[in-house]
C-alpha positions in Angstrom: -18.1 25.3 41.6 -14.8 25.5 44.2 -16.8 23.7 46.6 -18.2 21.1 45.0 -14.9 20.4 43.0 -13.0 18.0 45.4 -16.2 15.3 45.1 -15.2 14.6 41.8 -14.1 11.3 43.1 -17.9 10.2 42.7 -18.5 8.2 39.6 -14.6 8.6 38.8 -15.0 10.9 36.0 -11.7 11.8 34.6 -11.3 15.6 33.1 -9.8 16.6 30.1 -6.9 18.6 30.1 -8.9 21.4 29.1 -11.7 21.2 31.8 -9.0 20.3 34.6 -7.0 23.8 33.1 -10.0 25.7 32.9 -10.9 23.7 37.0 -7.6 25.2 38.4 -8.0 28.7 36.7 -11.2 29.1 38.8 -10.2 27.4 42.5 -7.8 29.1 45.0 -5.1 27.2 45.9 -6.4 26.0 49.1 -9.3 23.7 46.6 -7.1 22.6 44.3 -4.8 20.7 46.9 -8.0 19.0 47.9 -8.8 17.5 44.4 -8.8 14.1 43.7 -5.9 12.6 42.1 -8.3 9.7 40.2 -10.1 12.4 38.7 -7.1 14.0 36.9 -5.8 13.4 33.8 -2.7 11.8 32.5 0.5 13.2 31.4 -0.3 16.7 32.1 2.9 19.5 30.5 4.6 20.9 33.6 4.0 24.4 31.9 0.3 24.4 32.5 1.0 26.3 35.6 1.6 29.5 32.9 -2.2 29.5 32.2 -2.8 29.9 36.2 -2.8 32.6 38.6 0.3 33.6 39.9 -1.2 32.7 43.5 -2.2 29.2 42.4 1.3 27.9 40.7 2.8 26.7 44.1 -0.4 24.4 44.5 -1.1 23.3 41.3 2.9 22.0 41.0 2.4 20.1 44.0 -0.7 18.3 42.7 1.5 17.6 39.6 4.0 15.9 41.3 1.2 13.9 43.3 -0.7 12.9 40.1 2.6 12.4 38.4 3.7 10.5 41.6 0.3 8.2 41.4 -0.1 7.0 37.3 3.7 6.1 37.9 3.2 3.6 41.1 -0.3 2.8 39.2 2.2 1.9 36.3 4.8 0.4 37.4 1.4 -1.9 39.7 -0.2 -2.9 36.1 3.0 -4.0 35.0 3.9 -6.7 37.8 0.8 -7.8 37.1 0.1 -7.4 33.0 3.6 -7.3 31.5 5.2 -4.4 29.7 3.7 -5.5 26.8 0.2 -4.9 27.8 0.7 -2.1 29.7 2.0 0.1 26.8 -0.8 -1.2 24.8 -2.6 0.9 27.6 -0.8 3.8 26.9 -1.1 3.8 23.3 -4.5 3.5 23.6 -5.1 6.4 26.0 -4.0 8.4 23.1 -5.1 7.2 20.4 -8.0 9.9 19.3 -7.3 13.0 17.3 -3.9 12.3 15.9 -2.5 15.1 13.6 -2.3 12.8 10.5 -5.9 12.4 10.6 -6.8 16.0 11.1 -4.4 17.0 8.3 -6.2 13.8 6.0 -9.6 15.2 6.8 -9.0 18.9 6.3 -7.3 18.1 3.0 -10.2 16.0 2.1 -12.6 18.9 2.9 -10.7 21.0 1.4 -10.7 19.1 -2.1 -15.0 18.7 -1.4 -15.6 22.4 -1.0 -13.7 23.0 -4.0 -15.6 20.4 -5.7 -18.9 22.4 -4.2 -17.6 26.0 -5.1 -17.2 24.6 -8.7 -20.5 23.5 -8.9 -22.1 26.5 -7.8 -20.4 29.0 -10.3 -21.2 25.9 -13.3 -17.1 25.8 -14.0 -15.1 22.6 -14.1 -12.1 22.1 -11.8 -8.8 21.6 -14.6 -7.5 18.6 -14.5 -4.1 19.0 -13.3 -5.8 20.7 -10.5 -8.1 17.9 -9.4 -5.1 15.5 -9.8 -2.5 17.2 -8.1 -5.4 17.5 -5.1 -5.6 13.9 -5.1 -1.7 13.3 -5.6 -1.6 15.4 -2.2 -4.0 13.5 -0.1 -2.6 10.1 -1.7 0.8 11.1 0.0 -0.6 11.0 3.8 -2.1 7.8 3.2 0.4 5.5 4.4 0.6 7.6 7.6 -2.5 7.5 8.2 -3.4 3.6 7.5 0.0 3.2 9.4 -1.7 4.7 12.5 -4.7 2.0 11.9 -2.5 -0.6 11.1 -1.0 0.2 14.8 -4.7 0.8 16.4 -5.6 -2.5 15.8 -2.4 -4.3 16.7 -2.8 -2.1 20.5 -6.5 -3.3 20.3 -5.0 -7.3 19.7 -2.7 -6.6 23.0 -5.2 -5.7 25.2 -7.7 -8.5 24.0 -5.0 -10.7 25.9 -5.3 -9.0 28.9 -7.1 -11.0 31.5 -8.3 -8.6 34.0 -7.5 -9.4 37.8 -10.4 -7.5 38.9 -13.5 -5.5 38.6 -12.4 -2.2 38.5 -9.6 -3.2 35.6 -11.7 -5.0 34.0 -13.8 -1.5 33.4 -10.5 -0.1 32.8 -9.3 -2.2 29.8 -13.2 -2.3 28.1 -12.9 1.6 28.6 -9.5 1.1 26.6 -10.8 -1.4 23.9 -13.9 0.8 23.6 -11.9 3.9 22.9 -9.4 2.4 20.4 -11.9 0.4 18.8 -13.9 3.8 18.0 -10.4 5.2 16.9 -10.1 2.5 14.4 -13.5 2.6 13.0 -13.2 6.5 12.5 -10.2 6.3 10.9 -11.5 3.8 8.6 -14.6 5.3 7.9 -12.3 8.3 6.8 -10.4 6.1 4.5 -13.6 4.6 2.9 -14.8 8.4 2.2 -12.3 9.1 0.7 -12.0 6.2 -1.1 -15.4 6.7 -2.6 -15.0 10.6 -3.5 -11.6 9.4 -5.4 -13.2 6.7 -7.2 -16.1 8.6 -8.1 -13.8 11.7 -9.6 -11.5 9.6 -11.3 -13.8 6.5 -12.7 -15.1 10.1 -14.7 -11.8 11.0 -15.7 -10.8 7.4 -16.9 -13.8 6.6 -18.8 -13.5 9.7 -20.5 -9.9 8.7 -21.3 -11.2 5.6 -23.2 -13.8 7.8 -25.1 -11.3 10.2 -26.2 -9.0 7.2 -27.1 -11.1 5.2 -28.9 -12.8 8.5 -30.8 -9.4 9.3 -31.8 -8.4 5.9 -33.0 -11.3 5.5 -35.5 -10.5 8.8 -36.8 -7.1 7.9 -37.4 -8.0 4.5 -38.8 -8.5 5.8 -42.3 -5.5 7.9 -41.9 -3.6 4.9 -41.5 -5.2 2.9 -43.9 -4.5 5.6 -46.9 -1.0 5.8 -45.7 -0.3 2.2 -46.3 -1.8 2.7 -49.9 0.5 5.7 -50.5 3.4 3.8 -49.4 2.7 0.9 -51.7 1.8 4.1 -54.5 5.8 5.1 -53.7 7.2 1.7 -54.1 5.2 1.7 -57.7 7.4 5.4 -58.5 10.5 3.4 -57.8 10.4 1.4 -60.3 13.5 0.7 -63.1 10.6 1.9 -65.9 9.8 4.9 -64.0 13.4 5.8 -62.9 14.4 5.6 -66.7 12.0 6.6 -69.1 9.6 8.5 -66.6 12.0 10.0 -64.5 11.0 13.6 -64.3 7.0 12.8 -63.6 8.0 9.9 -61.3 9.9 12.5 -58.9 6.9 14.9 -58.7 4.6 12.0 -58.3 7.2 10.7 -55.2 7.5 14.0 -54.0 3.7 14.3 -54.0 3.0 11.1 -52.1 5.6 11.6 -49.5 4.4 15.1 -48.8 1.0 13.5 -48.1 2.5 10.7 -46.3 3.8 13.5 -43.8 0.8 15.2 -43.6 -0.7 11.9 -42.8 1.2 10.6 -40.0 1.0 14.6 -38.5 -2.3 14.3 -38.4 -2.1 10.9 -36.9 0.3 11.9 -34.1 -1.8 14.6 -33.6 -5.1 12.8 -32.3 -2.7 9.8 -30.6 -3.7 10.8 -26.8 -0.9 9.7 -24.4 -1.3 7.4 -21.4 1.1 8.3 -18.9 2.6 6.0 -16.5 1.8 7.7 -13.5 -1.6 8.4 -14.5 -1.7 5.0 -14.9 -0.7 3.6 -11.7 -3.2 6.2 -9.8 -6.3 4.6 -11.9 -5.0 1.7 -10.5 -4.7 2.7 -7.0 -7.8 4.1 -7.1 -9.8 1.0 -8.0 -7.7 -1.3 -6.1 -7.7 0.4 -2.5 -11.4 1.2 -3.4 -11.7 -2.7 -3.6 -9.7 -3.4 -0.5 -11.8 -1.6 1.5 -15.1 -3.5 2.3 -17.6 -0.3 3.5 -16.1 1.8 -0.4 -16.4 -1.9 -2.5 -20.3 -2.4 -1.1 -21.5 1.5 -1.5 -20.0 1.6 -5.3 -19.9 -2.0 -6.9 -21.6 -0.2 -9.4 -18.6 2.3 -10.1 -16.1 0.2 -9.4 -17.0 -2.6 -12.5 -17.6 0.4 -14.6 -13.8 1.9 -13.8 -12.4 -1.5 -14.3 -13.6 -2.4 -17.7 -12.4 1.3 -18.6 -9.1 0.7 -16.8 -8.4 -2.5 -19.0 -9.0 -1.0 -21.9 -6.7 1.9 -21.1 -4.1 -0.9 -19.8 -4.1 -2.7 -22.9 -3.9 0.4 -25.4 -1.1 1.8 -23.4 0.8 -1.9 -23.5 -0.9 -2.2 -27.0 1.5 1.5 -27.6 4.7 -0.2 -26.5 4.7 -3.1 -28.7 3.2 -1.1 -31.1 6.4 1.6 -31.1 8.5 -1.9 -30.6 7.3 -3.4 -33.8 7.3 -0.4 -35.7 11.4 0.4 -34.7 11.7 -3.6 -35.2 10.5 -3.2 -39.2 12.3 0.0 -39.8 15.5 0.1 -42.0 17.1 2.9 -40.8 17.3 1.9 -37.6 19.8 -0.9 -36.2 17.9 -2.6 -33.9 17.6 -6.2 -33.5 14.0 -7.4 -33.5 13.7 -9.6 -30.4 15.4 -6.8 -28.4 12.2 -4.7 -29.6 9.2 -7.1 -28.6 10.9 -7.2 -25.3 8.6 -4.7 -24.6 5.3 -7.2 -24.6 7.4 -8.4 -21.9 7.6 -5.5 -20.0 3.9 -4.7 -20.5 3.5 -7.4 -18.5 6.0 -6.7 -15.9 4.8 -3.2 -15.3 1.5 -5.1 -13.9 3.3 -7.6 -12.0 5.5 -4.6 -10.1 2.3 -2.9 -9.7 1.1 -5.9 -7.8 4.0 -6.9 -6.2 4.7 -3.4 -4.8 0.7 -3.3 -3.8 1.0 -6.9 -2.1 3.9 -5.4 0.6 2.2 -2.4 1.4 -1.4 -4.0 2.0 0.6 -6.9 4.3 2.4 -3.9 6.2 -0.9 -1.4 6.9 -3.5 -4.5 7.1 -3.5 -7.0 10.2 -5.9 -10.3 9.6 -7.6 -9.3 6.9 -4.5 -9.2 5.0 -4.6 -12.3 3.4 -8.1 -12.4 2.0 -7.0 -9.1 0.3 -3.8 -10.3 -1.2 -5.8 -13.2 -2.4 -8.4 -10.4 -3.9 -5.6 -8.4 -5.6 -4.2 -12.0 -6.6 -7.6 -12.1 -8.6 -7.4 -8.7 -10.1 -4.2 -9.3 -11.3 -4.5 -12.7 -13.2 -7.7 -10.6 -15.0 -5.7 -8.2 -16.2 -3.2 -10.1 -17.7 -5.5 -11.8 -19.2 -7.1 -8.8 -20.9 -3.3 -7.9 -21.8 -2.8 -11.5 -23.3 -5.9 -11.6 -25.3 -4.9 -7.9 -26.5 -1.4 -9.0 -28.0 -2.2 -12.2 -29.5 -3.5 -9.6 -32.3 -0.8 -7.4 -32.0 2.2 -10.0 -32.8 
């Protein structure tokens, strides 16, 4: 090994940081002046001489300062003849593997699939709130991480200008490209993954949403409907006959009715099931960003149309709420509100999906490069189908 070491010039392999440590850890001092400085890595921490013999530090701070010496005249050579520009393009792309976003995306990711698996084993669901809040959790790094892509693939777009003056940097910038181009694809392919696992876990949870809504409104259909003839029963008690010659009976009829009436609408708040806001927008999330993302949209078109139809459903009955609780405050006499004020909030059904899509517009033009515009134009789309679904919901409503 220490005497075949200094011929590492052949073939120009450059070590790792690891392999040149572990290199230095094994040659006497006397070897390790005589490696190559073309062979050595970049940027190495002037505290790797801790991890060395005590015999070896003198030698392995003078290669340092010749290495250090060398990629800073190489430097300063590439830009006279690159630009600045170009030349930390370079830089960025010598390091762009392995950043600590992408770990901690990936682990939390693995994390959520061997909880997934360890559920399956011992037959026992994951709550809810647990498989949420595990999603909420990875959905928070997400901007990091498609911030480091968005930047990958602007380096990459730097150093596709670069016209090599030679052959040797013309092997050094496709070395470059290569590397960050791999970078980009593995952090995309990571996105799509997860993409998929998140549209497959919640597509469940929405369409069960829509069962459990609709289940719950036919049984409270008939609740409503015997309400309204109880109500028109009570207006029939208040009558001038029944208030003067009936009085007595009429009271315990009226007491009798509303008692039920109660009971009624208890039972009737009981079954409502609540769409949140925030549950909301992650549905939405979810199928969108699964439907930005060309390699997730191909592998589950399938899912995705089945989500959707679910998802409009659930978008409508939780708009179809609001104006329902606005007509309802609108129409009742004990409360001082002036009608108009209250169907404002068909317009704010509405304006709750145009935020959504506003807001989802600025972030994909910040973490997507070209493709950026064909994707606006697809959430364009998805956005004028919704409203639609929306409109055709509350021409029955008003």
């Amino acid at each position: 090994m220490s005497a075949a070491a200094p011929k590492l010039k052949q073939g120009k392999k450059v070590l790792s940081l690891q392999e040149f440590v572990e290199l230095v850890q094994k040659l006497p001092p006397a070897k390790i002046a005589q490696l190559p400085l073309e062979n050595l890595p970049a940027n190495i921490p002037s505290d790797i001489t801790e991890q060395v013999p005590p015999g070896s530090r003198g030698a392995v701070e003078d290669l340092l300062l010749s290495v250090n010496s060398m990629h800073l005249k190489n430097r300063m050579a590439d830009v006279d003849n690159y630009g600045e520009e170009i030349v930390d393009a370079m830089d960025r792309a010598r390091t762009s593997c392995g950043s600590n976003t992408l770990r901690v995306f990936k682990n939390k990711i693995l994390h959520l699939i061997d909880l997934l698996q360890t559920s399956k084993q011992e037959n026992k669901s994951i709550p809810e709130n647990v498989l949420v809040g595990q999603i909420v959790a990875i959905n928070n790094l997400l901007i990091d991480v498609r911030s480091e892509s968005y930047s990958m693939t602007k380096t990459l777009e730097v150093l596709q200008k670069a016209l090599p003056t030679s052959e040797e940097d013309k092997e050094r910038f496709n070395a470059l490209k290569t590397r960050i181009s791999n970078a980009i694809k593995v952090t995309e392919n990571t996105l799509a993954e997860y993409y998929i696992l998140r549209l497959k876990l919640l597509s469940k949870t929405i369409t069960e949403k829509r069962k459990e809504i609709e289940a719950n409104e036919k049984a409270t259909e008939e609740f409503r409907q015997e309400v309204i003839v109880l109500r028109e029963e009570l207006e029939k008690t208040k009558g001038l006959w029944n208030r003067t010659i009936k009085r007595k009976t009429s009271l315990a009829e009226e007491e009798i009715v509303q008692r039920r009436i109660q009971e009624l609408i208890a039972d009737i708040n009981e079954k409502e099931t609540v769409i949140s806001e925030n549950d909301l927008i992650l549905w939405l999330d979810t199928i969108v960003e699964a439907s930005l993302n060309q390699t997730s949209f191909e592998r589950v078109a399938k899912s995705l149309r089945t989500a959707r139809i679910s998802l409009y459903y659930l978008l409508n009955r939780f708009c179809k709420g609001q104006e329902e609780s606005a007509i309802q405050i609108a129409q009742n006499p004990f409360i001082q509100v002036d009608p108009k004020e209250a169907i404002k909030f068909v317009l704010m059904s509405e304006k709750f999906i145009l935020d959504y899509f506003t807001k989802k517009k600025n972030e994909t033009t910040a973490w997507l490069s070209g493709a950026a515009e064909n994707k606006i134009a697809e959430l364009d789309a998805l956005q004028k189908d919704i409203l639609a679904e929306l409109k055709r919901a509350t021409r029955g409503i008003l």
